[in-house]
C-alpha positions as CSV (number, residue, x, y, z in Angstrom):
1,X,9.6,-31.9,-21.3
2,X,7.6,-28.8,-23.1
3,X,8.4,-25.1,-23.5
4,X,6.0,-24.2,-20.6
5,X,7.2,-27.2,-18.3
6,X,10.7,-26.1,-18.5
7,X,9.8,-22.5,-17.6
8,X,8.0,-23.2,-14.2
9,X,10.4,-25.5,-12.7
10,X,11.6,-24.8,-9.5
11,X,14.5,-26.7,-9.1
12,X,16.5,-25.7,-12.0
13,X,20.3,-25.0,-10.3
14,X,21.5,-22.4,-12.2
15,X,25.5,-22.3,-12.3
16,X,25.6,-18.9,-12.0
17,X,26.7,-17.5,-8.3
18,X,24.3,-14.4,-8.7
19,X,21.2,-14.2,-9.8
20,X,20.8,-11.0,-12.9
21,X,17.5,-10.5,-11.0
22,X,19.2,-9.7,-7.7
23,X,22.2,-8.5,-9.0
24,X,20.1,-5.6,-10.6
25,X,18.2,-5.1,-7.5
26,X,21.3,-4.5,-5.4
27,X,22.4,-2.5,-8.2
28,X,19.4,0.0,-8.6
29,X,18.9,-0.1,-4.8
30,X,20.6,3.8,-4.1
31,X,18.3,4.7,-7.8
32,X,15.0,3.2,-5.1
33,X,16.1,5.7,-2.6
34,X,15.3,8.3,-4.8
35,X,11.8,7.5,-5.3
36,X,9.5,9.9,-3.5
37,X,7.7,7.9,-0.6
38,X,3.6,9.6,-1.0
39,X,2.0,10.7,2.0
40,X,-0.1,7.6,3.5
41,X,3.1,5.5,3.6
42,X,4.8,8.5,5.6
43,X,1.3,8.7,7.9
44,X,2.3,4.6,8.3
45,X,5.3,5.0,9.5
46,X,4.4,7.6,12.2
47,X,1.6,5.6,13.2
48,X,4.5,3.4,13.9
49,X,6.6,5.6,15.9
50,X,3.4,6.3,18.1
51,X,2.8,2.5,18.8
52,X,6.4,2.5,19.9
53,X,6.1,5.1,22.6
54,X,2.6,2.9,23.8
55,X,0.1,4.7,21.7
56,X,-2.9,2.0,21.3
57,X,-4.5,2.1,18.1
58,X,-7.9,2.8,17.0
59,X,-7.9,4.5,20.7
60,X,-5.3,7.0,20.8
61,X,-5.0,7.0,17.1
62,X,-7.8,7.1,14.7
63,X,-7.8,5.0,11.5
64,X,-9.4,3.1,9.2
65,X,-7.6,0.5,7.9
66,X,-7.0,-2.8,9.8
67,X,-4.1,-3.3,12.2
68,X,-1.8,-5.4,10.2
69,X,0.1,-3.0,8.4
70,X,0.5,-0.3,11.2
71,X,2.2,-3.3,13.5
72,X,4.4,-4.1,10.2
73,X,5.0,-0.6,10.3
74,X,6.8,-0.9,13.9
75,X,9.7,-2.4,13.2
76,X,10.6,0.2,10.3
77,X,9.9,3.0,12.7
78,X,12.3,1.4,15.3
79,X,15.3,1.5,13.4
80,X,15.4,5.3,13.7
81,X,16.5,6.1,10.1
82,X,14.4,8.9,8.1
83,X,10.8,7.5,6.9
84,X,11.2,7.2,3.1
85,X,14.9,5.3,3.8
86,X,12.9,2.9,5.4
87,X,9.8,2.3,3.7
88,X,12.2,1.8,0.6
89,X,14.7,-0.5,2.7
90,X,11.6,-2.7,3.5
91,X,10.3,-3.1,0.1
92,X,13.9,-3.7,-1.3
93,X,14.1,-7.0,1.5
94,X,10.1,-7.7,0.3
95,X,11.4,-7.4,-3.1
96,X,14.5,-10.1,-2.8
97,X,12.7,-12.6,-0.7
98,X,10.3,-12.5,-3.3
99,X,12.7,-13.0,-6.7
100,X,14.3,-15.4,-4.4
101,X,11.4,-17.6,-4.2
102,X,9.6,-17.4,-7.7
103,X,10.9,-19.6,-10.4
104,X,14.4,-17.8,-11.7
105,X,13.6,-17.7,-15.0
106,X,10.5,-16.0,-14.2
107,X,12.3,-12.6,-11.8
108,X,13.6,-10.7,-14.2
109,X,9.9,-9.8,-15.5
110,X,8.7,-10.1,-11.8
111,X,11.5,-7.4,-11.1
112,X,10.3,-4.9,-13.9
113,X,6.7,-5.8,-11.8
114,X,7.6,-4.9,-8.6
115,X,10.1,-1.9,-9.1
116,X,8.6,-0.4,-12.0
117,X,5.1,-0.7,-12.6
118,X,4.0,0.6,-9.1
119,X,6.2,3.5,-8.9
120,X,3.7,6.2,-8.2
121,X,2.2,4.5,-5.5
122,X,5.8,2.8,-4.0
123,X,5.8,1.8,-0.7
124,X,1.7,1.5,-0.5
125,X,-0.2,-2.2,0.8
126,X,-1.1,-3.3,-2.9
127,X,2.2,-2.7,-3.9
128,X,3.3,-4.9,-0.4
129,X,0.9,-7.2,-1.7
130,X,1.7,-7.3,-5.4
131,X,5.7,-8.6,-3.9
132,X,4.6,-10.9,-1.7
133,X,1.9,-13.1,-3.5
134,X,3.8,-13.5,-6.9
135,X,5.5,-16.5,-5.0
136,X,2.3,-17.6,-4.2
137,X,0.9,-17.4,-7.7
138,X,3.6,-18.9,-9.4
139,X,3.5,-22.0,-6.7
140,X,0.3,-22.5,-7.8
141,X,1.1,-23.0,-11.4
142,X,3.7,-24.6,-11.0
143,X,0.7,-27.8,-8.8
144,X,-1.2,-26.8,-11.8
145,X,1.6,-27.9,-14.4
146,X,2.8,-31.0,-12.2
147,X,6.1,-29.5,-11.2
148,X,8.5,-29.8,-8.3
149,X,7.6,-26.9,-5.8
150,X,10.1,-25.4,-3.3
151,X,9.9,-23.4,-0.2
152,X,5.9,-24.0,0.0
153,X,6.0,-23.3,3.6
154,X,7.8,-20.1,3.4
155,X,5.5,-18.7,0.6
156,X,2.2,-19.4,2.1
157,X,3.2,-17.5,5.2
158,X,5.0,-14.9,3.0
159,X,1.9,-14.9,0.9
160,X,-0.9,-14.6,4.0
161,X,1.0,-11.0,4.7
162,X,0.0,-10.1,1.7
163,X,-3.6,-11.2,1.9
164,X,-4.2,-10.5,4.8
165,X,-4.0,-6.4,4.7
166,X,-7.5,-6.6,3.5
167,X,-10.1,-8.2,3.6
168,X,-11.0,-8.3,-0.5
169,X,-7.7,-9.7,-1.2
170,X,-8.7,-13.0,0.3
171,X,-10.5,-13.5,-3.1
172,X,-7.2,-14.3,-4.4
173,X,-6.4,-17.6,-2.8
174,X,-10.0,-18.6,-2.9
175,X,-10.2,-18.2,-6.8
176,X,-6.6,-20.1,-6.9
177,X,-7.0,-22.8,-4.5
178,X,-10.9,-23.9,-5.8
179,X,-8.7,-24.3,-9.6
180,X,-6.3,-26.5,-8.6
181,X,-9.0,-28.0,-5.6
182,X,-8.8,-31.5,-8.3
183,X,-6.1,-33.0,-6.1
184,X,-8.4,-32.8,-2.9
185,X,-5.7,-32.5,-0.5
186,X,-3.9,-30.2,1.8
187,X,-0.9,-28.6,0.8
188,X,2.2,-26.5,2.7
189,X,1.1,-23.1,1.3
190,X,-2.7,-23.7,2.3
191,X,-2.1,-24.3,5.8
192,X,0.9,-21.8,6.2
193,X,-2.4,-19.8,5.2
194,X,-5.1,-20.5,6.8
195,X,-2.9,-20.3,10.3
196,X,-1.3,-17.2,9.3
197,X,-5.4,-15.8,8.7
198,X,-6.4,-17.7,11.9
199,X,-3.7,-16.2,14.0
200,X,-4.7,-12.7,12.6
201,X,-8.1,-12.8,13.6
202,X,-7.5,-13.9,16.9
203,X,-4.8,-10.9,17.1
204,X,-6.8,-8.2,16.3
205,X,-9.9,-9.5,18.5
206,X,-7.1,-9.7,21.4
207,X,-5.2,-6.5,21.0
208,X,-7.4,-4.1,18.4
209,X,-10.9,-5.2,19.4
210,X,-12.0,-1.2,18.7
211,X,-11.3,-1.9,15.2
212,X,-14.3,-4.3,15.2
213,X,-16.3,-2.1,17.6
214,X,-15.7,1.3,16.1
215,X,-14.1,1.5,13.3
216,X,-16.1,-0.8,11.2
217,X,-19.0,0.8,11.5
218,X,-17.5,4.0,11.2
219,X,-16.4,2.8,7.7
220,X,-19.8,1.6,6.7
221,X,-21.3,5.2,8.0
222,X,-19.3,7.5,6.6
223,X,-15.9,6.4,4.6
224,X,-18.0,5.4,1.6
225,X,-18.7,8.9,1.1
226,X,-15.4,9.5,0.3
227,X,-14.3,9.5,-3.9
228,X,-11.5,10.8,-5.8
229,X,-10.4,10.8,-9.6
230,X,-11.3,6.9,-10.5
231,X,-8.9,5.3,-12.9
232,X,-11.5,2.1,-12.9
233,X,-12.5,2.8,-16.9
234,X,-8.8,2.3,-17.7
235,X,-8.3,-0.8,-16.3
236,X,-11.2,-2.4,-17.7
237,X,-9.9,-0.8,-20.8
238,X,-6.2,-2.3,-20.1
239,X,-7.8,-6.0,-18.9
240,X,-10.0,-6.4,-22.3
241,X,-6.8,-5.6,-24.3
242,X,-4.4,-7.8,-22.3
243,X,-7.7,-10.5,-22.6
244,X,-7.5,-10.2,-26.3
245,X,-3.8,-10.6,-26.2
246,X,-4.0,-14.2,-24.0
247,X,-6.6,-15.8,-26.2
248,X,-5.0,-19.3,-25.7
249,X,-2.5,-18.6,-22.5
250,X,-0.3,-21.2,-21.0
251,X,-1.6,-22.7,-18.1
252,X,1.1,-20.3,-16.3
253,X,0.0,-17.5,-17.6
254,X,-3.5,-18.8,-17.0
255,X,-3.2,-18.8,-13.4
256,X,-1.8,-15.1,-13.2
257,X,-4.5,-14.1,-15.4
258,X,-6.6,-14.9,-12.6
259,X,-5.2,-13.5,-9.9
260,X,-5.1,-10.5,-12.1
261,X,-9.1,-10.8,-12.0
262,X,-9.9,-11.6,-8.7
263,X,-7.5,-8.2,-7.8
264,X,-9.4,-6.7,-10.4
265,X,-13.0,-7.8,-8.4
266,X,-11.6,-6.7,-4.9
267,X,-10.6,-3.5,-6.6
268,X,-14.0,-3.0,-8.0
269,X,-15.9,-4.0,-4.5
270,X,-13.6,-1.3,-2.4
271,X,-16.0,1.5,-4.5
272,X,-12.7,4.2,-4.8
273,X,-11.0,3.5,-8.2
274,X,-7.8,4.8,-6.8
275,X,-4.4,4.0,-8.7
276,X,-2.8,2.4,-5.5
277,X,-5.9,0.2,-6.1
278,X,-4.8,-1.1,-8.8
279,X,-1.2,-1.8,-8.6
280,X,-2.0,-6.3,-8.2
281,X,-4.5,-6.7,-10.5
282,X,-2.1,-4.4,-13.4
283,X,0.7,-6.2,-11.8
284,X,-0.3,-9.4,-12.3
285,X,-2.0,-8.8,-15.8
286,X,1.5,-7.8,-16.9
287,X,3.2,-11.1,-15.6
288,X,0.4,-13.1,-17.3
289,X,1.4,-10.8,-20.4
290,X,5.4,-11.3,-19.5
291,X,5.4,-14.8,-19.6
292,X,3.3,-15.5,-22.8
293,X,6.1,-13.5,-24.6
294,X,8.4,-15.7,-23.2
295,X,7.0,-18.4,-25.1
296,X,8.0,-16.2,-28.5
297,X,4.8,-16.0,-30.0
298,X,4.1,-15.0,-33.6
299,X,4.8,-11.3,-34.4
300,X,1.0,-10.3,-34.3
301,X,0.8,-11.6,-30.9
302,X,3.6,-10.6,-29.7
303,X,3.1,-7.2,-30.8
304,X,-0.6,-7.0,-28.9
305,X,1.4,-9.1,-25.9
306,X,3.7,-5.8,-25.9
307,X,1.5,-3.0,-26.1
308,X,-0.7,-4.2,-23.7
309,X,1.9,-5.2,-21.4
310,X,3.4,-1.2,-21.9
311,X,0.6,-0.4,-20.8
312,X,0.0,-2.1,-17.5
313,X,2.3,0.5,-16.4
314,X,0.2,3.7,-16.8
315,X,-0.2,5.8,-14.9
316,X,3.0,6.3,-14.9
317,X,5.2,8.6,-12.6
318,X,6.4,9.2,-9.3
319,X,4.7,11.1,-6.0
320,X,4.0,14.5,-6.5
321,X,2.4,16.3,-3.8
322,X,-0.1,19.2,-5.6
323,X,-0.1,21.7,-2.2
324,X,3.8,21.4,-1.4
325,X,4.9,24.1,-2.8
326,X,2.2,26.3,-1.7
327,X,1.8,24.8,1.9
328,X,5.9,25.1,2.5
329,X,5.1,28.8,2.2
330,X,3.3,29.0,5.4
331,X,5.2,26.4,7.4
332,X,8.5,28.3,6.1
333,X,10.5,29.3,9.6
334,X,9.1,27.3,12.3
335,X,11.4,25.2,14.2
336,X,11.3,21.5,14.2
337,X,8.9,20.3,16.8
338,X,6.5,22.8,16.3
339,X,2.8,21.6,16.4
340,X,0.9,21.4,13.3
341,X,-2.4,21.0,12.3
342,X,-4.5,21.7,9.1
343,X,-8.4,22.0,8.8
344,X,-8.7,19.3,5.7
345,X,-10.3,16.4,4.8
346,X,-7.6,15.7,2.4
347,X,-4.2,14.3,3.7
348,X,-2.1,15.4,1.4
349,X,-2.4,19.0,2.4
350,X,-0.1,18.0,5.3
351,X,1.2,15.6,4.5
352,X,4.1,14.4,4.0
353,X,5.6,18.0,4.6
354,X,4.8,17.6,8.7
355,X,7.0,14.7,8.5
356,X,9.8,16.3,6.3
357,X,10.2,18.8,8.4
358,X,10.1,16.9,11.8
359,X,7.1,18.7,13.0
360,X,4.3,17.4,15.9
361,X,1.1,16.4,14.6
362,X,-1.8,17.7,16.9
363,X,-4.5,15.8,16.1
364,X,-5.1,11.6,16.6
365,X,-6.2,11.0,12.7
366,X,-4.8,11.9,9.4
367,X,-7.4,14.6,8.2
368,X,-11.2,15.6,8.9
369,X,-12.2,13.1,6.1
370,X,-15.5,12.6,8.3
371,X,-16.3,16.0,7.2
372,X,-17.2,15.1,3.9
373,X,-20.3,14.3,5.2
374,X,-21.4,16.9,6.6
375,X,-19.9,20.5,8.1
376,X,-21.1,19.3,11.8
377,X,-19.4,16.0,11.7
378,X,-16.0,18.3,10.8
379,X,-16.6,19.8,13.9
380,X,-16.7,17.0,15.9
381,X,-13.9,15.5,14.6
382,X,-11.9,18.4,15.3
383,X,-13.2,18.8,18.8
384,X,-12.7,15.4,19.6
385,X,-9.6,14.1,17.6
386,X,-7.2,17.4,18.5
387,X,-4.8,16.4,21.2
388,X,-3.2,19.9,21.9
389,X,-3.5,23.2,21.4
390,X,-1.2,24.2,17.7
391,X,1.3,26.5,17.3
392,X,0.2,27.0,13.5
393,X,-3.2,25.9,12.2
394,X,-4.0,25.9,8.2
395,X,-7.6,26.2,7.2
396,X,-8.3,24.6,3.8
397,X,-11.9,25.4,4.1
398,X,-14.7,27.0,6.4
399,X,-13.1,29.3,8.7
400,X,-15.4,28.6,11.6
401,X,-14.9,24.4,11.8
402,X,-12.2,25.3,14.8
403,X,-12.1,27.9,17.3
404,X,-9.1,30.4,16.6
405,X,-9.2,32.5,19.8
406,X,-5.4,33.3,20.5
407,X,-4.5,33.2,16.8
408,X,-3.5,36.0,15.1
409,X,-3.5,35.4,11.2
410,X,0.0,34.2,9.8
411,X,-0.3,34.2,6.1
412,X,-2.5,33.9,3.1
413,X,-2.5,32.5,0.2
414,X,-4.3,30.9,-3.0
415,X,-6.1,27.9,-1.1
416,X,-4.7,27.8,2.2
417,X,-5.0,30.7,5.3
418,X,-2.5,30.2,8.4
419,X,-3.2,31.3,12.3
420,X,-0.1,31.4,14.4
421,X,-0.4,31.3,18.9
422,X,1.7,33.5,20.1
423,X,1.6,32.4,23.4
424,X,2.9,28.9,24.5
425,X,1.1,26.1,23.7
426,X,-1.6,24.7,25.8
427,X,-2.1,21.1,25.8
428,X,-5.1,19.3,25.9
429,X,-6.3,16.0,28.4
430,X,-5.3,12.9,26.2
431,X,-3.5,10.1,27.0
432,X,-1.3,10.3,23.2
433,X,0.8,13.2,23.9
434,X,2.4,11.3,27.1
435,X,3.7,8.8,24.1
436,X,4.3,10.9,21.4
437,X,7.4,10.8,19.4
438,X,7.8,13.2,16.7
């Protein structure tokens, strides 16, 4: 048996009771806690709370991305711990079930993947994604090596979750499944698959038909406008170095190398360039780069294997929120409960700082990211998505998008200006607040 046959076997016993991989999970888990949770994983998890108290999504609530997730999202929300504990608690579980079903000698590296490299953008769907199609990846080069497979059931459906959260990640499995299509027959993994995706259509037609009816076109109107800082030039950057680096890869590293690229391609086709974006296609890049080391290359290779492998994990960091600091200063000494909103079409004005400090959200969408487009879309959106009447509203922008009669001004400052109701607040007709849980 070669080198590369003996690293993708499955069913290897080891005689050790604990797996290092695991064992350093559990270990690092309180470190995990620590990691600041950014603010669309936070907005997730109150979607979730809202679904709880019978909010209906893409009606009551106004998104963008498809429903999977924010039902995923549920379940965390019920437990009733604070939001960051469990988005971290989930992706620990993700994380285990995942090193539990990829090869052993393989989680260590797959570890470093999961828990290091996406760091700044922990807790986010590509970094979901990135845990739970490894299994899937590595299943499929272990078909394309000839080897023994386990659990093929199990990681297709663990796998579809992963896909499934959108729509460009279904490259993946296309790109896999048409290289290994030479055996011409169905396999566990593939059906678990295709069901899952089946299942998921029907689902949303059933129970989220809006998404179809309204939000979709929404997205093709007006989300494309939106662009941030673009990290898109590194990556190709990173990807020809780590191509230079698997010149002649093993067929296991071959296969991750392509899942790298087709993440790469649904990266490129979603237009933004964001880091969160990303996370699989560095992720897998730095497995493919992970396992050709394993193999103990020559020095020269394994030096290029090493730097470009280093840098998979750039950017590097944790969540920092830019307007915290400045934004705590006029939300300073209002009770919890108080209602909150800010005039923004960027989220992370708010958020995650309405969360942290347990206040009520008065408006059915994140931001006014519509108003990128133009001033009198912002004021529609406002109009139409504000479901009472705030105690504080922050402007970061145009004074005149919302009407401020009642408010008297609270505070200035560099980028932001406050207007406090003094008088009780007034709620407005729709049918979220009956639901609402702060």
């Amino acid at each position: 048996m070669g080198r590369e046959e003996q690293l993708t076997v499955y069913n290897v016993r080891s005689r050790k009771r604990i797996d290092p991989a695991l064992a350093l999970l559990l270990a690092a888990f309180p470190l995990l806690l620590l990691i600041p949770i950014g603010h669309d994983q936070i907005w997730t998890l109150w979607i979730g709370r809202q679904l709880l108290g019978g909010a209906q999504l893409y009606r009551d609530i106004i998104e963008v991305n498809p429903p999977l997730w924010f039902w995923m999202a549920v379940p965390q929300a019920a437990i009733g711990i604070p939001s960051p504990f469990a988005i971290t608690g989930f992706c620990a579980a993700a994380i285990a079930l995942s090193l539990w079903l990829i090869p052993p000698c393989y989680r260590l590296p797959s570890l470093a993947a999961f828990a290091l490299l996406p760091l700044l953008d922990f807790g986010q769907r590509e970094h979901f994604t990135l845990i739970a199609t490894a299994p899937y990846v590595f299943l499929i080069a272990a078909r394309a090596t000839g080897q023994t497979v386990r659990h093929p059931l199990i990681i297709g459906v663990f796998a579809a979750f992963g896909f499934a959260l959108k729509p460009h990640f279904a490259l993946v499995p296309i790109v896999l499944e048409l290289l290994i299509w030479s055996e011409r027959r169905l396999r566990p993994e593939t059906l678990a698959i295709a069901a899952c995706a089946i299942l998921y259509a029907a689902a949303v037609v059933l129970f989220a038909p809006e998404y179809l009816t309204e939000t979709v076109p929404m997205l093709l109107e007006t989300y494309g406008q939106i662009q941030g800082p673009s990290i898109l030039p590194f990556v190709l950057i990173l990807f020809a170095v780590g191509g230079l680096a698997l010149l002649r890869p093993s067929r296991t590293a071959l296969m991750l190398l392509c899942a790298a690229l087709a993440y790469l391609l649904a990266m490129i086709l979603q237009g933004k360039g964001w880091s969160y974006h990303s996370v699989p296609a560095r992720g897998f890049l730095f497995l493919a780069l992970a396992v050709e080391l394993m193999r103990r290359p020559k020095l020269v290779q394994a030096t290029l294997l090493t730097v470009a492998a280093l840098l998979c994990f750039l950017p590097t960091g944790v969540y920092r929120n830019p307007f915290r600091d400045e934004i705590e200063q006029h939300l300073m000494g209002f009770p919890r409960g108080t209602s909150v909103y800010a005039v923004s079409d960027n989220p992370m004005v708010a958020w995650p700082m309405i969360e942290d400090r347990g206040f009520k959200w008065a408006s059915r969408q994140m931001s006014v990211w519509q108003g990128v487009a133009s001033r009198e879309a912002a004021r529609q959106v406002i109009a139409e998505s504000m479901i009472r009447k705030p105690r504080l509203v922050v402007l970061h922008g145009p004074s005149d998008l919302i009407s401020l009669d009642g408010y008297r001004l609270h505070k200035r400052s560099e980028r932001f200006v406050s207007y406090v109701r003094s008088a009780r607040p007034v709620f407005l007709s729709s049918p979220v607040p009956r639901h609402e849980r702060p």
